[in-house]
Backbone as a ProteinNet text record, in pm:
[ID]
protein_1_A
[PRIMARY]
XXXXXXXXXXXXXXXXXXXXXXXXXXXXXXXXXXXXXXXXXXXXXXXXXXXXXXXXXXXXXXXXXXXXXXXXXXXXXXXXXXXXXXXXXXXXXXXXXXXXXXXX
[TERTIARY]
-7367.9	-7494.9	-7551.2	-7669	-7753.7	-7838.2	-7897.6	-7979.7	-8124.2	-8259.4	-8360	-8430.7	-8394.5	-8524.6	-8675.9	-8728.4	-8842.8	-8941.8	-9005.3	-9125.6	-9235.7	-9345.8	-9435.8	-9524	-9590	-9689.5	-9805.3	-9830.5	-9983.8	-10075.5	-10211.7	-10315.6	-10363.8	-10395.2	-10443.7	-10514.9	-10460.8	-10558.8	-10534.4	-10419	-10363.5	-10221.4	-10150.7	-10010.1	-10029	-10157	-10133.7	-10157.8	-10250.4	-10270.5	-10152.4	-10109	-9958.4	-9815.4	-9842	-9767.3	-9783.6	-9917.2	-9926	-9951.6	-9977.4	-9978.3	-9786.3	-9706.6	-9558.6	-9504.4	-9570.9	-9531	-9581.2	-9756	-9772.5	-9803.1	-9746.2	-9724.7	-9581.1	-9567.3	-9523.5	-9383.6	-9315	-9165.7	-9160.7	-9211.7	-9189.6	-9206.9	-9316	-9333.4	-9212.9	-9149.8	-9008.6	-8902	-8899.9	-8755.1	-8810.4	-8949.9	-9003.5	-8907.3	-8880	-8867.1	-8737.6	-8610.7	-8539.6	-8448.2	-8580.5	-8554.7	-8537.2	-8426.2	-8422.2	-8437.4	-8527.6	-8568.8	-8448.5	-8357.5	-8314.5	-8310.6	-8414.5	-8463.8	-8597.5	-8643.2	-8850.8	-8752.9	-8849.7	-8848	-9003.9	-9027.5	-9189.5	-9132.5	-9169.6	-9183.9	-9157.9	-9108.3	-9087.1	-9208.5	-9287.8	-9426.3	-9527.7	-9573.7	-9681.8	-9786.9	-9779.3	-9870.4	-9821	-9709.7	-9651.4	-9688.2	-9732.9	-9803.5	-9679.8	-9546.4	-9482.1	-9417	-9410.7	-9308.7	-9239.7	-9114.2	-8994.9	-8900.7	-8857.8	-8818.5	-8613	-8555.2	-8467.7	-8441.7	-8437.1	-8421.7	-8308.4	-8246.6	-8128.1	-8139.1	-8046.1	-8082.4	-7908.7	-7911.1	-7786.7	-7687.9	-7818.4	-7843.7	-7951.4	-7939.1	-8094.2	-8162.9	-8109.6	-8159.4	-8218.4	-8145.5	-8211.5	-8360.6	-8291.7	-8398.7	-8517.9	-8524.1	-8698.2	-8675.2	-8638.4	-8697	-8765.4	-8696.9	-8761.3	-8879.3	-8891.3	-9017.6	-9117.8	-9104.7	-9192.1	-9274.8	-9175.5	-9224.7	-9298.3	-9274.4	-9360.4	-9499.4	-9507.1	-9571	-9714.6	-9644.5	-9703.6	-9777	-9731.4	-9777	-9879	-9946.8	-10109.2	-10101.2	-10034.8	-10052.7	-10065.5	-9935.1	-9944	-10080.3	-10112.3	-10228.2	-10350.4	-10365.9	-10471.8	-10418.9	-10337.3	-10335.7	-10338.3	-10277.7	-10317.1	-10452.9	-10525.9	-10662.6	-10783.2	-10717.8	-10833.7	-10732.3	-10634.3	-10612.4	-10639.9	-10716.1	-10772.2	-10895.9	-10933.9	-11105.1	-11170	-11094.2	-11187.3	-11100.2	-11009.9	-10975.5	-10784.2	-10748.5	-10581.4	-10504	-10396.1	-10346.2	-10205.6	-10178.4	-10078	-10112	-10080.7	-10057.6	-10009.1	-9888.3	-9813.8	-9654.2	-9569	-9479.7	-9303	-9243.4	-9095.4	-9019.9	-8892.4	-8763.3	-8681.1	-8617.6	-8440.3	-8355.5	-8224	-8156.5	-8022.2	-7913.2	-7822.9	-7729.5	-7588.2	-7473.2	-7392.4	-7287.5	-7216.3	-7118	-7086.7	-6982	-6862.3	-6728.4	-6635.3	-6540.3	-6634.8	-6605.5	-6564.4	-6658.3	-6670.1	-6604.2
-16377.4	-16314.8	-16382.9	-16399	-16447.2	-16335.6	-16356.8	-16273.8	-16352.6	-16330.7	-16398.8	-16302.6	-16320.7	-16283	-16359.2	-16264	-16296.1	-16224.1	-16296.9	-16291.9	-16294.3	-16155.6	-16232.8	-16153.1	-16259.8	-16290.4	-16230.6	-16108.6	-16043.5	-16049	-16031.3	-16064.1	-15944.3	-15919.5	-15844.3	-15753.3	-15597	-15555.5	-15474.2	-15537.2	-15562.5	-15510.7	-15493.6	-15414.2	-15286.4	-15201.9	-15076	-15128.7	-15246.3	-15263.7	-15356.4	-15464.1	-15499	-15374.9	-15297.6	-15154.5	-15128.6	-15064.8	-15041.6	-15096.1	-15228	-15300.9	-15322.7	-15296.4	-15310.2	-15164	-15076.6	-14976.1	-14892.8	-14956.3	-14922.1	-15059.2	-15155.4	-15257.3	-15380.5	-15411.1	-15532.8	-15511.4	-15361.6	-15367.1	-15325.7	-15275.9	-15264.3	-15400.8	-15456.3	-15626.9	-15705	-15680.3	-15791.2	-15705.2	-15581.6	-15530.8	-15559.4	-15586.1	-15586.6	-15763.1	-15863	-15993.1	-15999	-15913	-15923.5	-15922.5	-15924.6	-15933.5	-15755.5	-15774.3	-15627.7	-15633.4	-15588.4	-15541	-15466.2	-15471.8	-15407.9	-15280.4	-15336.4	-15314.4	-15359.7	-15271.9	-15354.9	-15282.8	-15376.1	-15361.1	-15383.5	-15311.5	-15370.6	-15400.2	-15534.6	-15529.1	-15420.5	-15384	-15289.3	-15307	-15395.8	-15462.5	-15443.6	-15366.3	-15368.8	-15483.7	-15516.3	-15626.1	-15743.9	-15819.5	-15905.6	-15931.2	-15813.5	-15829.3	-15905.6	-15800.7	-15915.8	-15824.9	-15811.2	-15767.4	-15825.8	-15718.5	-15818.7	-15740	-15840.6	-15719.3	-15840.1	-15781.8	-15856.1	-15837	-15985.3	-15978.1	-16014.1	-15966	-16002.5	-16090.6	-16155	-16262.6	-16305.8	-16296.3	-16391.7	-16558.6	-16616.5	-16764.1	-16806.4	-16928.1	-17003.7	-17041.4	-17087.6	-17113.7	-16986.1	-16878.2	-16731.2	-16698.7	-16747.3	-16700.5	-16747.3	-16862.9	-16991.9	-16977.1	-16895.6	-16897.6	-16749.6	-16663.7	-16515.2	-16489.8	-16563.8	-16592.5	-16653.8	-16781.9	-16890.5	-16743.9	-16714.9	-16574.8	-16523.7	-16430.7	-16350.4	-16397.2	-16489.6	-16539.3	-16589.5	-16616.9	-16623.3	-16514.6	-16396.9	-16250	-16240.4	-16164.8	-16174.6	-15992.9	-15946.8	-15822.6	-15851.1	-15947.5	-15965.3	-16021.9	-16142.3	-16200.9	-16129.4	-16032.8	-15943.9	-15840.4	-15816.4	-15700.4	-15769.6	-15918.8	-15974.9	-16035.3	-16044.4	-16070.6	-15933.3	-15864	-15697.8	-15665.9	-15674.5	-15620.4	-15741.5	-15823.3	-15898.5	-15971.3	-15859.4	-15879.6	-15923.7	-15779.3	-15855.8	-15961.7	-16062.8	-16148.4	-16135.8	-16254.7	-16256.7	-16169.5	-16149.6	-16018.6	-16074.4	-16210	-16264.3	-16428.8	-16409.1	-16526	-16656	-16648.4	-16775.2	-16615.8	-16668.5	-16634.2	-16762.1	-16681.6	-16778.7	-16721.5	-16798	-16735.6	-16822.4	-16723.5	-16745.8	-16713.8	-16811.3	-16765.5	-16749.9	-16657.1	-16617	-16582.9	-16549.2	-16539.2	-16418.4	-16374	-16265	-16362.2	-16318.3	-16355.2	-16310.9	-16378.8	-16311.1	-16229.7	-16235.3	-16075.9	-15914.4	-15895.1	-15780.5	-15758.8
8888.7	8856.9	8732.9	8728.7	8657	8580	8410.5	8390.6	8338.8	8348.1	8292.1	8216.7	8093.3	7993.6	8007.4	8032	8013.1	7855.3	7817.8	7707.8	7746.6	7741.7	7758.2	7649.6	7601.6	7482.4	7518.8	7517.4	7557.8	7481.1	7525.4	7448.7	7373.5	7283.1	7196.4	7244.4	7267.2	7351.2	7462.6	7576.2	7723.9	7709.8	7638.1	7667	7720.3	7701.7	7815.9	7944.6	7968.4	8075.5	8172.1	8084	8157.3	8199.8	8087.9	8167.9	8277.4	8300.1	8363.8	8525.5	8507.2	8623.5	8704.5	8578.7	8618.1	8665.9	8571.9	8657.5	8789	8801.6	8920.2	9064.4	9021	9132.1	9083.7	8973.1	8952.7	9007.5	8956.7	8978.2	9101.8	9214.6	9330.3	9402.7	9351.6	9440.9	9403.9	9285.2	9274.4	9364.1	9352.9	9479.3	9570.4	9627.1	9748.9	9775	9668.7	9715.1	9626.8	9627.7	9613.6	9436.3	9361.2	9258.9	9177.1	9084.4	8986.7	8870.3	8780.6	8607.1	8568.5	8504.3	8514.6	8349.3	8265.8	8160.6	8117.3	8017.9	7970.9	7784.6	7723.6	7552.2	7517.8	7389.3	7378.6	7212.7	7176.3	7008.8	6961.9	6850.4	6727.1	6669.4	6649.6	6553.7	6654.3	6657	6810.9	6724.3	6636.9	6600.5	6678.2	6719.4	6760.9	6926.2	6974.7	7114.3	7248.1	7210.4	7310.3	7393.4	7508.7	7591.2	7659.9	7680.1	7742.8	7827.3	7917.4	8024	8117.4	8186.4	8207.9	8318.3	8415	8578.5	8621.4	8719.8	8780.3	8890.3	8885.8	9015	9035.2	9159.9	9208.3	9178.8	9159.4	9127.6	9096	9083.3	9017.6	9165.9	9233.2	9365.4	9429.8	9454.8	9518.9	9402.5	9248.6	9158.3	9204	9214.9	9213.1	9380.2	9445.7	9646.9	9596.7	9544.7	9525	9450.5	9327	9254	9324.6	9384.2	9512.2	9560	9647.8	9718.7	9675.3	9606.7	9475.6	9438.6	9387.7	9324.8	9476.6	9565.3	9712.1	9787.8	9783.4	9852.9	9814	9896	9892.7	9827.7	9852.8	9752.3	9626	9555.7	9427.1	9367	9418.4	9430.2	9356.1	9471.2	9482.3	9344.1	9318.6	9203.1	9061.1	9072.9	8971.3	8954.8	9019.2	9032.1	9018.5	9027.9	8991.4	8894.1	8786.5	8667.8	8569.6	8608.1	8489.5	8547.9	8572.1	8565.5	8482.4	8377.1	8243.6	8157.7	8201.2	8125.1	8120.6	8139.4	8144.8	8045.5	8104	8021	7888.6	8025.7	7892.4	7850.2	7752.9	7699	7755.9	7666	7734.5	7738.1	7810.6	7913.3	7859.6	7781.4	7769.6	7880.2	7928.6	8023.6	7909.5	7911.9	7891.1	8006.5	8052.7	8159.3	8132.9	8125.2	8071.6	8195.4	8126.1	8206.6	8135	8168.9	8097.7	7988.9	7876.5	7806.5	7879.2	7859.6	7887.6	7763	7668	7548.8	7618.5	7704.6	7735	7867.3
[MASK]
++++++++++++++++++++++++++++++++++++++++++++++++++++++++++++++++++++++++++++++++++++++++++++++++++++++++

């Protein structure tokens, strides 16, 4: 198992609205294509404008066929295209891709 942090750098403004686009489409379209959140964090500094959330994935290969996907569906498409009507919601977007220590 694989884990990917993701960052994403929102625009000033748009963190209720990236919420809410995850909680009423984003995290069902990734179980819809196989993928699990299995956590969200928002900054401590709400000045810092960053949220961050952590996906599970099998492999890197299942990861980038499940994202392809994703990123492909005409639902997603469409919901990312009417929640930024008025203008993109993030920034720029880091991944980190991680593994378990064997500490624990």
């Amino acid at each position: 198992m694989i884990y990917e942090l993701r960052t994403y750098h929102v625009h000033p403004g748009k963190m209720q609205d990236i919420l809410t686009r995850f909680k009423d489409h984003t995290v069902q379209l990734f179980a819809n294509h196989g993928m699990n959140i299995t956590e969200f964090w928002e900054d401590v500094d709400a000045s810092n404008n960053r949220l961050y959330y952590v996906v599970e994935h099998p492999d890197l290969e299942t990861r980038n066929r499940n994202f392809e996907n994703f990123q492909n569906d005409p639902e997603w498409i469409e919901v990312k295209r009417l929640s930024e009507l008025n203008g993109p919601l993030v920034d720029r977007l880091d991944s980190s891709f991680m593994k378990k220590a064997p500490v624990l």
